[in-house]
N, C-alpha and C positions, 0 to 999 in steps of 0.2 A: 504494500500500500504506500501512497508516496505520502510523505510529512507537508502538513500546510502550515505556514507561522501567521498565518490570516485572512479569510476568507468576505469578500465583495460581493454583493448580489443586488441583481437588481431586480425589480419588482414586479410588476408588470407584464408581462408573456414569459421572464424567466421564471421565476418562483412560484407567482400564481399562475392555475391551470386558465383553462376557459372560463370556468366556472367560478372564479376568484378563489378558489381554495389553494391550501397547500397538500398535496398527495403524501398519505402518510408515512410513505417511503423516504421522501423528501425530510419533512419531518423529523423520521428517527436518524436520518443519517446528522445534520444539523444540531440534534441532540448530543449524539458523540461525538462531533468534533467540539461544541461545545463544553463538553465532559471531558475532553484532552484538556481544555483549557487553548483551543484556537477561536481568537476574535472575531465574529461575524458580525459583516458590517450590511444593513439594509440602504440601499440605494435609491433615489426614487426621485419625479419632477414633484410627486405627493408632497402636500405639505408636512408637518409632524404629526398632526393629528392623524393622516391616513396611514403613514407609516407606522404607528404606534397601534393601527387598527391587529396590521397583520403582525406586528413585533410579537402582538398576544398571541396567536394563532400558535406561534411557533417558539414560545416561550423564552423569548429573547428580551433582553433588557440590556441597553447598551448606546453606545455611538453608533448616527446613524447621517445617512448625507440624504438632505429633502430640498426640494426646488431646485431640482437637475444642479444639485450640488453647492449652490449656491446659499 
């Protein structure tokens, strides 16, 4: 398995499906690398408030870049 020292994602067609969910696959892998103790970082043009919708989803609490980074 390759070592990650911090993980970017972005929101919208990557992470969530069509459906706006996160696929539970998805999910548990996110959990373990968080449980390594690697930084996931959510991405998004979303404001904070939408990023923090799905931060819940996926049990993430963290730094995250909203307003296409800005």
């Amino acid at each position: 398995m390759r070592t990650y020292s911090i993980v970017f994602l972005d929101i919208d067609g990557t992470l969530l499906d069509s459906r706006h969910q996160v696929m539970p696959c998805t999910r548990n892998r996110l959990k373990y690398l968080h449980g390594r103790g690697v930084p996931i970082i959510l991405c998004s043009a979303r404001p904070p408030g939408g990023v923090n919708l799905v931060a819940g989803q996926v049990e993430l609490h963290g730094p995250m870049a909203c307003y296409n980074g800005g």
